[in-house]
N, C-alpha and C positions, 0 to 999 in steps of 0.2 A: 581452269582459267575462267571461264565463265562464272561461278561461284564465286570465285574471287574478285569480279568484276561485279556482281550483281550486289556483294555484300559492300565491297567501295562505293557503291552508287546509291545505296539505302534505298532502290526503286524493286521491292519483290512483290512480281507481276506472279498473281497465283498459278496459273497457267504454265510459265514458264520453270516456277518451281515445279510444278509435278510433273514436268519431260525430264528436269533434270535427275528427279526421285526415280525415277523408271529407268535410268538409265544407268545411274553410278552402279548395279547390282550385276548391269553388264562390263565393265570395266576396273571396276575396282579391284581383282587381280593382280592387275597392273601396275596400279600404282605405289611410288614409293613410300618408305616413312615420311617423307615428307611432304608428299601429297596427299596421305589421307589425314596426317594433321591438320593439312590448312583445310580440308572439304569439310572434317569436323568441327571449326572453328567457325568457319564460315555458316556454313549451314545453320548451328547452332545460335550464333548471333542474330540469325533469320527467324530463328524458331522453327528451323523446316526440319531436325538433326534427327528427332523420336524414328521416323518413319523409316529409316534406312542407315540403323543406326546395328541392328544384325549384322548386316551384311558389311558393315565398315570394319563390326569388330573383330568378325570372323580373318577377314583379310588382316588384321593389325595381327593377332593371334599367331598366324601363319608365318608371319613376320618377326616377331617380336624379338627376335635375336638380333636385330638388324634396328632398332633403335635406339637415340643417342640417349643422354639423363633427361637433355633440355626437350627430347620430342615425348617422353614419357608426361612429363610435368606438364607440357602442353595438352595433350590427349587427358588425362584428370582435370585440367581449368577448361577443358573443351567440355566435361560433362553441364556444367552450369554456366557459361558464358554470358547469361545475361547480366550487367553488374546491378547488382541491391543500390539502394538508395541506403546514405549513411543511417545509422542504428538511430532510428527514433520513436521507438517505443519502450520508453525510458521509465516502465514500472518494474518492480524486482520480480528477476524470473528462477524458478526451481530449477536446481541443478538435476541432469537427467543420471545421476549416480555414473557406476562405472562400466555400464552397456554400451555396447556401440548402437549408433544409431546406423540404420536398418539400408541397404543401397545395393544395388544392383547386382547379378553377378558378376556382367562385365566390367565395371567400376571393379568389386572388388578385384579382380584379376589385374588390373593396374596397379593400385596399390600395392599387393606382393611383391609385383615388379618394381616400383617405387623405391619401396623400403629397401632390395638389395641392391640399388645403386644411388644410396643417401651419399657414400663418402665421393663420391666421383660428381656431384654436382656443383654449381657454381653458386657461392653466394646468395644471385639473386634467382638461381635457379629455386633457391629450397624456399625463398622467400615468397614466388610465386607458387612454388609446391605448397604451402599451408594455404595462398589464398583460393585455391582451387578446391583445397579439402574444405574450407569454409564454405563457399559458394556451394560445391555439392552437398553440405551437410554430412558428410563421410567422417562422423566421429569415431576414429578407428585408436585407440589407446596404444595398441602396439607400436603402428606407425608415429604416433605422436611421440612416444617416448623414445623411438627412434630419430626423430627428425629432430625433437630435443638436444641428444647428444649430439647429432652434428654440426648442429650449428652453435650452439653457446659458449662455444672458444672462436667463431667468427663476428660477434654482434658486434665488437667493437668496428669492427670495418666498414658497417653496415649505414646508410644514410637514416637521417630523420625520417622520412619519410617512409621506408622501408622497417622502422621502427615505430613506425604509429600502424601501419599496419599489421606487423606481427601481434600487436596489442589488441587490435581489432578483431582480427581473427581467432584469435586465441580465446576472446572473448563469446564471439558467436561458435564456438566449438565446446563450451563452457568448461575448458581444460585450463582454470584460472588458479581454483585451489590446491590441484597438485601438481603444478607447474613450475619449474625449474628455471624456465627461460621469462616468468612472467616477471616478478620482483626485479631481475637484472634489467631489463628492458626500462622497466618504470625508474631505474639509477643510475640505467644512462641520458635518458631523458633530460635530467635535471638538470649534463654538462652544458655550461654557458654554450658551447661551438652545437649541439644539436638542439636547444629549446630556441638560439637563435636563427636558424633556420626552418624552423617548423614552420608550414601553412598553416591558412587557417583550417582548411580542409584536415589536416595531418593532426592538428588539435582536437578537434571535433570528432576524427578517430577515438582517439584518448579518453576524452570527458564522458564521452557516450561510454564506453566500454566501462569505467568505472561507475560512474552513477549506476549502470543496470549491475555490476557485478556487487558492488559497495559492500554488501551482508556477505559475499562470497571470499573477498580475498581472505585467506589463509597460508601462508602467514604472512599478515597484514604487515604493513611498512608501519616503520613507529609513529605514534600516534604525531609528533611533530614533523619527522619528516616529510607522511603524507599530506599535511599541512601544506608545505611548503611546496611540496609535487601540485599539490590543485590550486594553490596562490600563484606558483610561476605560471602552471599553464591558464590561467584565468589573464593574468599579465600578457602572455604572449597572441592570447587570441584575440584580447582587444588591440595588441598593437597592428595584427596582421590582417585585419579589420580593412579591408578597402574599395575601390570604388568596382574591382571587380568581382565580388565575393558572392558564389551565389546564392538567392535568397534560400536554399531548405541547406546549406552550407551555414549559413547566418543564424536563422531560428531553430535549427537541432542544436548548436552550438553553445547558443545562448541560453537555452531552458535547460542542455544538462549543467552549466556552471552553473544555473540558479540553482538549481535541484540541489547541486554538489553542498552548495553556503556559501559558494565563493564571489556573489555578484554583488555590483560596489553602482555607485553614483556615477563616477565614469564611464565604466563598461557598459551601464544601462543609454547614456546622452549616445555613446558612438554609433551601440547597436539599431537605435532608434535612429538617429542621420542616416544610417545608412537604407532601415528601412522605411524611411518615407520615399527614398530615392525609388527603391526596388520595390514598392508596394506593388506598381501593376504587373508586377511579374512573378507575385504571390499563386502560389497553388493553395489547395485547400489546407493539405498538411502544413505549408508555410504559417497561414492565418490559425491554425488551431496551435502548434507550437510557439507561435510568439504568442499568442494571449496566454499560454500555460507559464510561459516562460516569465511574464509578467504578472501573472496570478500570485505565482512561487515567490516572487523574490519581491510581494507588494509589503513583507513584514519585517524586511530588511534593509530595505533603504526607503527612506522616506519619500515622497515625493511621488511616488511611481504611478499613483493615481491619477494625476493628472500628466502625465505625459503627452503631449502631442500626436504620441502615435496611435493612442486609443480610438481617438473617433476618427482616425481614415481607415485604422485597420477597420473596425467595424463598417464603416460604410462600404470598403470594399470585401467583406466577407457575407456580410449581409442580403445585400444585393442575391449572390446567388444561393444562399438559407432559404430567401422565402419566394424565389422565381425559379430554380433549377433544382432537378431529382438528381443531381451527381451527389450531394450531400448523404454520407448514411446517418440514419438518426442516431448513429454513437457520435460522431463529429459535431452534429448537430446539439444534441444534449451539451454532450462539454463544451462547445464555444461557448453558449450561455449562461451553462454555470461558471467557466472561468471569469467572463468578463462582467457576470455580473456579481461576482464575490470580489472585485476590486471596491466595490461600492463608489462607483466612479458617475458624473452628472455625464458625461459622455462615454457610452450613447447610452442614450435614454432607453430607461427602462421598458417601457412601454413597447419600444423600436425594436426592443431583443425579445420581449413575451409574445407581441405580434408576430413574429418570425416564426418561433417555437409554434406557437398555434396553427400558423400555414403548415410547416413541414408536419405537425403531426396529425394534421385534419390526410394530410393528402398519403403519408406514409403509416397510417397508423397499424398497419399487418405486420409492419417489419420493428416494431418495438417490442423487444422484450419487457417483462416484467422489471429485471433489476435497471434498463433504460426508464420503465417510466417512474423506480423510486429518483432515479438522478432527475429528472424533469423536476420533480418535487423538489428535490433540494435546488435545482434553479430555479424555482419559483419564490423558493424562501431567500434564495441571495438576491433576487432582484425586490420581494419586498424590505429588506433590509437597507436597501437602495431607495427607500424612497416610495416604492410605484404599489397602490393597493391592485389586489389577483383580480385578472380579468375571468373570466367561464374557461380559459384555458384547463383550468384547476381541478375543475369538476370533469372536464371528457379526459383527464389525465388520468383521474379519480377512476371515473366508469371503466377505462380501459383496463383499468389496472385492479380490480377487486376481485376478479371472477379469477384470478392467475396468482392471489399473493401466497396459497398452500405452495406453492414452486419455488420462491423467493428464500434466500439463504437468510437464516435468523439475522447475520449482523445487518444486510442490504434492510433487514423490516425494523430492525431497529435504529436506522439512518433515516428511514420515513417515518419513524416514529417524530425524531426529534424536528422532523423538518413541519409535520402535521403540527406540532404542539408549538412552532415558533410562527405558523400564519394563522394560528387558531381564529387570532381577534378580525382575522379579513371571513371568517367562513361560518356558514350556519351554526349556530352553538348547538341548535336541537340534534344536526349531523354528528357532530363531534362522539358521543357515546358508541354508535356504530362505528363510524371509521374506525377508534381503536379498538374496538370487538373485533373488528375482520383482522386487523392485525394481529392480535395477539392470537388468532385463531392460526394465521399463518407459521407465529412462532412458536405456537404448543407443536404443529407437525413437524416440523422442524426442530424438535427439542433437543433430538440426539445429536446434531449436527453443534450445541449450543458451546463454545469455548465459556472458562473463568470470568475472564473480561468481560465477555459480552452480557454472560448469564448477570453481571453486578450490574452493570448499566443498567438492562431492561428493570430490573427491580426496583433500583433507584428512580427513573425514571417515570414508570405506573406507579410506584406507591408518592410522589407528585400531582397524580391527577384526581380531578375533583371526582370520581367514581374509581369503582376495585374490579376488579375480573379475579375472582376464585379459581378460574381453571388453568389461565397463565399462571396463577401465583403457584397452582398445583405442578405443571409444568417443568416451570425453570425452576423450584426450588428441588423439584425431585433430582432434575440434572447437577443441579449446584451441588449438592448432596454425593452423590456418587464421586463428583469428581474429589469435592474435599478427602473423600474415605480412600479413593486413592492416591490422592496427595495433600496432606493435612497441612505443610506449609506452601501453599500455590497461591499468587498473589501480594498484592502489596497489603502491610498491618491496616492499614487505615483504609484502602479499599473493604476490605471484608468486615471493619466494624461501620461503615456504611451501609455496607448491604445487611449485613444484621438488623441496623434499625429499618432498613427500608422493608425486610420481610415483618418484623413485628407491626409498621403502621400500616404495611397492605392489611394484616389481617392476623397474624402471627399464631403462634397455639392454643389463646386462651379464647380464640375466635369462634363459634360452633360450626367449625367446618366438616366434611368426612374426617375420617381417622389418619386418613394418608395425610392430607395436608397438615395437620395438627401434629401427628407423629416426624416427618421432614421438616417443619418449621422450627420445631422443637431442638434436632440434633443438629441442624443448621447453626443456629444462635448459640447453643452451648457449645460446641467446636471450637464456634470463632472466639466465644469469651474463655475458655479453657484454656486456648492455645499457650504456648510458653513466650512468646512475643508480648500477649497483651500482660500476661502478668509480669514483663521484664520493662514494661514502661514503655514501648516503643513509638506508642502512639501520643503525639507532642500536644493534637489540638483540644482544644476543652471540650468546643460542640460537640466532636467526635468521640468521646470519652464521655460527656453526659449521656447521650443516643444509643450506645454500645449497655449503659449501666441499665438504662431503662428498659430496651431490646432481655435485657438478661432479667429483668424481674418479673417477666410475661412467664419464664419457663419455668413450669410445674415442676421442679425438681429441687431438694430443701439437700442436695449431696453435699459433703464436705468440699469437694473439689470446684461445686460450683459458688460454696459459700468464699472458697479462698478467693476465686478470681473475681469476684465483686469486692470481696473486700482491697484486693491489688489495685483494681480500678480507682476506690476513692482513696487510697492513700497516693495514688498519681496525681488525684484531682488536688489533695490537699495540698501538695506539695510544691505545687507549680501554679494553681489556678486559684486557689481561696478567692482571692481581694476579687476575682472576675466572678465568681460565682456568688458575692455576695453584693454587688454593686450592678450588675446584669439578672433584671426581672425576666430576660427569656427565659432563661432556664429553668424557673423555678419550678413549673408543672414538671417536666421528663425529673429534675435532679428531687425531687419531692417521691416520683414512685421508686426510682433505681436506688436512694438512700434508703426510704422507706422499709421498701422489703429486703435490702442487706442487712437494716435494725432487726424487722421482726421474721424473717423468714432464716436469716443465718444466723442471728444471735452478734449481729456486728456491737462489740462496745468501743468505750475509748480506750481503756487499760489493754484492748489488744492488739494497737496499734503503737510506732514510737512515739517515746515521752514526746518529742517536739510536735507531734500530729495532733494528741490528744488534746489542747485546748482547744486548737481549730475544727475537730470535728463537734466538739460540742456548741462552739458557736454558727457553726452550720448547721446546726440540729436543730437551735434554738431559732434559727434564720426562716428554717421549714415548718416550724411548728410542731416538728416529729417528738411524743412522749416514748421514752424509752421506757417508761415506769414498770414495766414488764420485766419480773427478775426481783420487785423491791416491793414482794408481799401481794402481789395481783394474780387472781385466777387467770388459768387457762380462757375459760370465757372473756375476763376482762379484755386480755391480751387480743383475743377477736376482734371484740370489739375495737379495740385501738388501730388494730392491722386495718378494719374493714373502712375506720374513721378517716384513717392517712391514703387509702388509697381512693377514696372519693375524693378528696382534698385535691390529689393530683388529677 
């Protein structure tokens, strides 16, 4: 009784809890199933439950033939009693395979008991039964698959509500993909009599659970009915939108519809009404989920830049950014980076870097390395906005150089590009160094290096006004490896990008060690070899000049390499002539990549089709290329011509 009262009264006097802890140990014997459910509920909601949590179980143990389904169900939503705040950490999360996750003994000793009296429970008993296994984190497969079959010949009985949380749960158990009850849930959803009923809360369920699952559902709803699943519930949430809704109800709500694609001009004016209303009742996650929420969906409906709501949310999140240590520097970082990648005149830019500079003058022990590449990149959204870099940049800078061998290559190569978009605000003499330190960071980091990321970085240094030999050594070694074990990986036209981008770092014919020159080498012929480039696949011209030029660098006079340059310029001919003869860019790169197809593979016209052959001679004649080699000219002559046309370019 006293528990019971202490927990109705939300007044827990510490003192009074631990007479009461001292004392259950003496009495609990005693009491019945259903008084030690409610002492465990009770307590539990207290946070007092750890401590005398033996001794309750032991007594339930003793008992356990003696309780009903609904006191079982209660005792498992007793283990985690606090309730979560709805899902809003809305990035894509790994599914933990088909291991259960890890829980107590006593817990599991409920569960057993659980599962054999699944059929004897009551609808909303089993309803409550998953969101107990949720809260505890009790991902147990067996019982799932049990709990499955007993109820999905009951869902239809079941309310909205009670269906936005089987989705939610289902969700934080990440038993999405091979779930049986998850798909029917999402199709009964759609019926007009339950989408019209849903809260907004019950929506927000929903949207949260798919946005973080989205790469997960298998087998996904067809592509247009899930359409329509996230159009109605985008519909329903702005209608149910009202003046009592609360605000982390509001902006989880709103950022997973945005996340989803589903956010419209409408949905944006009501969510904003509402929270200009509820701004001072904003928490911090409130103000960092609506600025994401408007970040997301600033490329989808127009207008969203200047919204009304930007400069009070700002002014009321601001405020405690650069006055109060409740802020951790990850909340911190991304308020600033969301709101200033709006590129919005409110708030001023200057009002968000100055923030940022207080919280990290005062917090700077608790930033990690990849917090201070994201600083960076909110530095470069708010000079994109207008505002040139204050000194913030430089203790960003300092903080952050002694720590970047730690930094996972993509995070170095996101400060790379943020470094290279404030270049013109920062020392030019700096500049050399700073990308030394990086790429220093991402030579240790090589092995960690994905496809993708390995072509960026290449593309990106072979851009900059200086080379680094030992990044180019690096990622080309890793890029290397990965081609050999998978020779088609990647998009066609990614890989003849990075081709040319490894030949203008420095490529084979560069006098590097042997390693570099030997990997740059089978790099470039891989990608020109491939059976993609010789099937045409690559549409653009630049891309196809670059790739031909990339391939006249490699010392190698093979047959296999003669055909895929000669595949190359019958693409070019074919599709691109009138551009390559009317466009002066090209003429250097298509001067060497022709050149050495003429004199290094023996390219003529007669071995291309009749309809190529006048156009490649009037390209020849375009480049100034003598093919006379073949019509009575020495070997030496022929040097000499090779050596003429390749100065030319």
């Amino acid at each position: 009784a006293i528990t019971r009262a202490m927990a109705r009264s939300r007044v827990h006097q510490a003192q009074m809890l631990r007479a009461i802890q001292g004392e259950i140990p003496k009495h609990v014997g005693a009491f019945t199933p259903a008084q030690i459910v409610n002492v465990m509920k009770d307590l539990g909601g207290m946070g007092a439950l750890q401590e005398v949590m033996d001794s309750l179980h032991a007594a339930a143990n003793a008992k356990s033939g003696e309780f009903m389904p609904r006191d079982i169900v209660a005792i498992i939503d007793a283990y985690a009693p606090q309730p979560r705040s709805l899902v809003s950490q809305l990035t894509p999360i790994e599914d933990c395979g088909s291991s259960n996750v890890k829980h107590s003994a006593s817990l599991a000793s409920w569960l057993w008991l659980a599962a054999g009296h699944l059929s004897q429970m009551s609808d909303r008993d089993l309803v409550v039964l998953l969101h107990g296994l949720a809260k505890a984190g009790a991902r147990d497969l067996c019982l799932l698959r049990s709990w499955e079959a007993a109820i999905i010949h009951r869902l239809e009985r079941l309310s909205s509500r009670d269906l936005s949380l089987i989705v939610s749960d289902l969700g934080r158990l990440f038993f999405v993909r091979q779930s049986q009850v998850f798909p029917v849930v999402l199709s009964l959803v759609l019926e007009a009599s339950k989408l019209d009923s849903l809260t907004t809360e019950g929506v927000c369920h929903i949207v949260c659970t798919l946005n973080r699952m989205e790469k997960k559902l298998d087998p996904r709803p067809s592509q247009g009915g899930y359409a329509d699943l996230l159009r109605a519930l985008a519909g329903q949430f702005q209608r149910s939108v009202a003046g009592d809704t609360a605000p982390h109800t509001l902006c989880v709500g709103f950022l997973a519809i945005s996340s989803l694609g589903h956010g419209t001009q409408d949905l944006l004016e009501v969510v904003c009404a509402r929270g200009l209303v509820a701004i001072k009742d904003f928490g911090r996650e409130d103000a960092l989920n609506m600025a994401q929420g408007l970040n997301v969906l600033r490329h989808s409906v127009l207008g969203v830049s200047t919204t009304p709501m930007l400069p009070v949310l700002a002014e009321h999140a601001l405020g405690a950014l650069s006055f109060e240590d409740t802020w951790t520097p990850h909340q911190a970082v991304n308020f600033v980076l969301w709101l200033g990648e709006l590129r919005a005149e409110d708030p001023d830019p200057e009002v968000l870097m100055t923030a940022l500079d207080h919280h990290l003058r005062r917090h700077q022990k608790d930033y990690d390395p990849c917090l201070l590449v994201k600083a960076v990149l909110a530095s470069e959204a708010l000079v994109g906005a207008g505002f040139g870099l204050s000194d913030v940049v430089d203790q960003i800078w300092g903080s952050l150089q002694t720590s970047l061998r730690v930094v996972p290559p993509a995070s170095l190569l996101q400060l790379a590009v943020a470094v290279r978009s404030i270049r013109q605000y920062m020392p030019q003499h700096e500049l050399p160094d700073k990308f030394e330190k990086i790429g220093q960071g991402i030579v240790a980091g090589a092995g960690g290096i994905d496809f993708d990321t390995g072509c960026s970085i290449l593309q990106l240094w072979s851009n900059l006004p200086f080379r680094d030999m030992k990044l180019l050594e690096g990622v080309v070694g890793r890029v290397k490896m990965i081609l050999q074990n998978d020779p088609g990986i990647g998009q066609t036209q990614q890989r003849a990008k990075m081709a040319y981008a490894i030949a203008k770092m420095g490529g084979p014919t560069t006098p590097l060690n042997d390693i570099v020159c030997d990997d740059s080498r089978i790099v470039i012929e891989t990608v020109l070899t491939s059976k993609d480039i010789s099937a045409g696949f690559v549409s653009d011209t630049k891309d196809l000049v670059q790739l031909l030029a990339a391939g006249s660098l490699v010392a190698n006079k093979s047959a296999n390499l003669g055909d895929a340059c000669r595949a190359v310029i019958q693409s070019l001919l074919t599709y691109h002539t009138r551009r390559l003869l009317l466009d002066e860019g090209f003429r250097g790169l298509l001067t060497l990549g022709v050149g050495c197809a003429v004199w290094d593979h023996g390219l003529r016209a007669e071995l291309l089709d009749p309809v190529l052959q006048p156009r490649l001679k009037l390209l020849l004649d375009h480049l100034r290329i003598d093919t006379g080699v073949g019509l009575g000219m020495t070997e030496a002559d022929a040097e000499q011509h090779d050596d003429q046309n390749l100065r030319l370019a």
